[in-house]
Steps between C-alpha positions, in 0.01 A plus 500: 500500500623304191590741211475239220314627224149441445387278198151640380421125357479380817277798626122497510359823315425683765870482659606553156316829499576628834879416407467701190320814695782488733757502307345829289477678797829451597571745183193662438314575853240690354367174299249431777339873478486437120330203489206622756506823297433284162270311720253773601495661152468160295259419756286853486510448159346146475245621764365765259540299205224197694285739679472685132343183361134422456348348861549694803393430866670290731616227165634789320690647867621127493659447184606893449712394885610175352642643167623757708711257691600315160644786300645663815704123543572512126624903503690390858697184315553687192713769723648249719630263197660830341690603790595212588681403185659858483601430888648141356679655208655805757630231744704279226605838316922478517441168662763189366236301278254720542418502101448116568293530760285737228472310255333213709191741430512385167152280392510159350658479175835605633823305651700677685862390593723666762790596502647321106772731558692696776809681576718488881357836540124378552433606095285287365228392206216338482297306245142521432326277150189589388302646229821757448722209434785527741542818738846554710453713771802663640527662884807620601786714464447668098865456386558132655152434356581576131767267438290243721145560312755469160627150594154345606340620165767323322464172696080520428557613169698182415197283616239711468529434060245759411352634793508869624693593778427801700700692763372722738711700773338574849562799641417900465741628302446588134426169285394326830185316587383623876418216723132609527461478126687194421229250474300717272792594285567113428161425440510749242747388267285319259398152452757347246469131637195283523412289789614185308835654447576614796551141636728463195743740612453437855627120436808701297554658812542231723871412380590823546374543865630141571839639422487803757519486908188595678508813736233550731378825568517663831126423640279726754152609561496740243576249231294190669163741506559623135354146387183502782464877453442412119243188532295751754500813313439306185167253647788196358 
């Protein structure tokens, strides 16, 4: 059996889906009793809700079963796309490139580039542009990361002219962002740059990237699904 990785683009949505459950319940095993227990209450729920409304007999049995089966679906998904992405987060948690792999959740709007700068030790930092400006994310070893996260913010504040910079440290510790929240703390920093000017600095930062080596990140099928996991849970 091969043990390549599994590329969700070229997965119909179905597999995709399966792949996704499977990979929860490798972490959380309970996901499956969740999901029929949000299923049967969503689904009571709707039931009432239909067999409430005005017109009863056997069209009012009908539609009171078939919004029944709707909301029950709806309450089951719901459950299932929150575990899973708490399953996702747990499995790249302490994981080399992990907060890359995290902040391919991000929408559109956002460019993310890996790894802009690293240490021997596996430290690294990553870029993200969007309406923030420019956000350096740093995952790695505190210390090493410090004088690292200092150097890149020179380097984009050079090209960068007026733009804000942003760091942000993954991790647990006091000061850190924990992996779970890290999407949701970048996308809270404020929108400082417009559309238009994003592709401004985005061209300023193409001399500097041309100027770096690349380093590929470690890949898996924990960091492959984060990108299928996202379009399912997300109806993209």
């Amino acid at each position: 059996m091969s043990n390549e990785p599994l590329d969700p683009s070229t997965m119909s949505r179905r597999r995709q889906i399966i792949e996704t459950f499977k990979m929860t319940k490798q972490v959380d095993r309970a996901v499956g009793w969740w999901m029929l227990l949000a299923f049967l209450v969503f689904g009571g729920v709707g039931f009432g809700i239909f067999w409430l409304l005005p017109g009863k007999g056997t069209i009012g049995l009908i539609m009171a079963i078939v919004g029944g089966l709707l909301l029950g679906f709806l309450g089951m998904m719901i459950v299932f796309s929150r575990r899973a992405q708490k399953a996702a987060y747990a499995r790249l948690d302490g994981q080399v490139g992990g907060g890359a792999r995290a902040l391919s959740m991000l929408r559109r709007g956002w460019k993310l580039e890996e790894v802009v700068g690293f240490t021997k030790q596996q430290d690294m930092v990553h870029r993200v542009v969007g309406p923030p400006g420019i956000v350096l994310v740093g995952e790695g070893n505190p210390n090493r990361l410090r004088q690292l996260m200092a150097s890149e913010r020179r380097k984009h504040e050079r090209v960068a002219a007026d733009f804000p910079v942003h760091e942000v440290f993954v991790g647990n510790d006091e000061g850190q962002v924990p992996l779970p929240k890290l999407v949701k703390h970048v996308q809270k920093l404020g929108r400082q740059v417009k559309p238009a000017e994003q592709t401004d600095l985005l061209m300023r930062l193409k001399a500097l990237d041309a100027q770096r080596p690349k380093v590929p990140l470690p890949r898996g099928p924990v960091p492959t699904s984060m990108k299928g996991m996202r379009g399912n849970l997300k109806g993209r």
